[in-house]
C-alpha positions as CSV (number, residue, x, y, z in Angstrom):
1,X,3.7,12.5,2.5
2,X,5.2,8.7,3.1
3,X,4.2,6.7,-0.3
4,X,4.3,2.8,0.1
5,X,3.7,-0.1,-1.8
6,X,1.8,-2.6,0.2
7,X,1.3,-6.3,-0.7
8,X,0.3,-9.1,0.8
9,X,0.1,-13.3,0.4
10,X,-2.7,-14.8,2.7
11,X,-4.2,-17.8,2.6
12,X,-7.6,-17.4,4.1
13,X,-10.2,-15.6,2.1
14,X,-11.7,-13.5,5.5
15,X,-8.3,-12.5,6.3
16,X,-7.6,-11.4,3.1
17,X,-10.6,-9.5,2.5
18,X,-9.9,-7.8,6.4
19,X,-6.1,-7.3,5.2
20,X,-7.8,-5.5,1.9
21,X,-10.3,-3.8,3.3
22,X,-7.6,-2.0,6.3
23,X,-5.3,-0.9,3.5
24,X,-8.0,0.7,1.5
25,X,-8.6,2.9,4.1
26,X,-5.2,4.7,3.3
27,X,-4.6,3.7,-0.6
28,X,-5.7,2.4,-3.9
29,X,-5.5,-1.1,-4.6
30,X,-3.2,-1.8,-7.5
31,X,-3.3,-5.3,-8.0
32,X,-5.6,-7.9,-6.0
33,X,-2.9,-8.2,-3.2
34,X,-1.3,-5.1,-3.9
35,X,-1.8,-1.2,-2.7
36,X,-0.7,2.0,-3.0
37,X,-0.8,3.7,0.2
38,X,-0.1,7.1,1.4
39,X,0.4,7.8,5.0
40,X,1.0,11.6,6.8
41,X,3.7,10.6,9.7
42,X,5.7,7.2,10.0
43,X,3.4,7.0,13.8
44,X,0.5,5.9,11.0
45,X,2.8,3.1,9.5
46,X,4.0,1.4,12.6
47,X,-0.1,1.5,13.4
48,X,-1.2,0.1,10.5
49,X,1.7,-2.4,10.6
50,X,0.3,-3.6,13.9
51,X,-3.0,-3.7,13.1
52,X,-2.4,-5.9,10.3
53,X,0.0,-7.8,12.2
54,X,-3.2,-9.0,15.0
55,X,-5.0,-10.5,11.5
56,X,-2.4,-12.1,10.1
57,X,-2.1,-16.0,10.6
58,X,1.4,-17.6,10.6
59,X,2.8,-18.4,7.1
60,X,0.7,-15.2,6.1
61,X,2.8,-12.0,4.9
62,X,2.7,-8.2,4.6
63,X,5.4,-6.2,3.3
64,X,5.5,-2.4,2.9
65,X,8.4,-0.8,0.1
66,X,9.0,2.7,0.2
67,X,9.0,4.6,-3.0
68,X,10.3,7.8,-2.8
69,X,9.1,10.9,-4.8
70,X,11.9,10.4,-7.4
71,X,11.4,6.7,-7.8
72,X,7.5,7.3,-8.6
73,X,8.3,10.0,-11.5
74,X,10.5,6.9,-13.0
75,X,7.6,4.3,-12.4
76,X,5.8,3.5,-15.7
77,X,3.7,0.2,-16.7
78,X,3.7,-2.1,-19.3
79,X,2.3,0.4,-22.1
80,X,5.2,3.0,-21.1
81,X,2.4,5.1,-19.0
82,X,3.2,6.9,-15.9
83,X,1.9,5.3,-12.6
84,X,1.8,7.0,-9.4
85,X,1.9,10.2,-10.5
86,X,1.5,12.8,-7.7
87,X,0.7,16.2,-9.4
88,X,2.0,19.7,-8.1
89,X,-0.8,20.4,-6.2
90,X,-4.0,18.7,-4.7
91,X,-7.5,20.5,-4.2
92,X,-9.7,19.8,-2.0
């Protein structure tokens, strides 16, 4: 599994609410311009990348950060509680 941060400063509220709305389909939003997405091959990145690319208008941005497995167990917030925790195994 590929974990990303994805955030985003756009200036037009329709854009921003598309731009929300696409990166909810593969996350949790974190922050009001900020997700945490998970994604099952890289091909699902570069699509998502260019989707998001066709709503964007110029001066708009989108940037994706990698966090890698070991880099999540390390994340914590304010209060010293673990974020993006990923347990050992997932039932569906």
């Amino acid at each position: 599994m590929l974990v990303y941060l994805a955030c985003f400063d756009i200036t037009d509220d329709g854009v921003r609410y598309r731009v929300g709305k696409t990166l909810a389909r593969y996350g949790d939003r974190v922050q009001k311009s900020v997700f945490e997405i998970s994604l099952d091959k890289q091909s699902q990145l570069r699509d998502l990348k260019t989707e998001i690319r066709h709503l964007l208008a110029e001066g708009d941005d989108c940037r994706f950060y990698a966090l890698c497995k070991a880099c999540r167990k390390r994340s914590h917030d304010v209060g010293d509680n673990r974020i993006a925790y990923l347990p050992a195994a997932v039932l569906v």
